[in-house]
N, C-alpha and C positions, 0 to 999 in steps of 0.2 A: 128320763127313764131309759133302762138300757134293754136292748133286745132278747127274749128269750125263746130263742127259735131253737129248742132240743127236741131231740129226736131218740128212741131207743138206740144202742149201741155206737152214739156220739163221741167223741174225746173231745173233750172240755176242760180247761184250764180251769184253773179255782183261785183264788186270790192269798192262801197258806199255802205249804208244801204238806204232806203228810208226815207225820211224826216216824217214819221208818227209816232203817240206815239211809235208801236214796234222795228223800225228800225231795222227791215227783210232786210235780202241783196238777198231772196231768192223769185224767182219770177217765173211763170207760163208762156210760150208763148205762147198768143190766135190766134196772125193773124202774119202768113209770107206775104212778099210781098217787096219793096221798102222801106217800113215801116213797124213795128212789132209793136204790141200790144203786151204788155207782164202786170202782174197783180201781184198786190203784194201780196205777201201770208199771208204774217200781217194785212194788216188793207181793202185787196181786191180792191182798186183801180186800177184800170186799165190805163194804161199811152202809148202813140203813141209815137213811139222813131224811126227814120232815123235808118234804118240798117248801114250806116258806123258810128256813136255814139257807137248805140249797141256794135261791132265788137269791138271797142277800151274799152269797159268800162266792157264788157263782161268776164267772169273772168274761171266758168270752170259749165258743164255741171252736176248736181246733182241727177237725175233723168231722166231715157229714159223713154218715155209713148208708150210702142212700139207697142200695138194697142192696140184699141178701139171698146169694144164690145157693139154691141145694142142688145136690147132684142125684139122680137117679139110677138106678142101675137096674 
């Protein structure tokens, strides 16, 4: 069983490219939930994918985005 240690705003490889001119396999995760939003890196499309698709088609973790700084002013 392979590891599934994602996180929101992760880049994660996938085991297809996406069907856009760049055919990127590498994609950004916007929204957890039952369903993820994740976004292509190549061409920015953003696609709704069922978490057990994800899980099986999910390939390996590229990028942790381990936090996220705001700026104040």
């Amino acid at each position: 069983m392979k590891d599934l240690n994602y996180e929101l705003y992760d880049i994660v490889e996938m085991k297809k490219p996406h069907p856009c001119a760049s055919h990127s396999k590498l994609f950004q995760i916007v929204r957890l939930g039952a369903d993820l939003k994740i976004q292509c890196q190549g061409c920015g499309n953003i696609i709704l994918i069922p978490r057990d698709t994800f899980n099986t088609k999910f390939k390996k973790v590229i990028e942790h985005k381990d936090s996220i700084s705001f700026t104040s002013k």
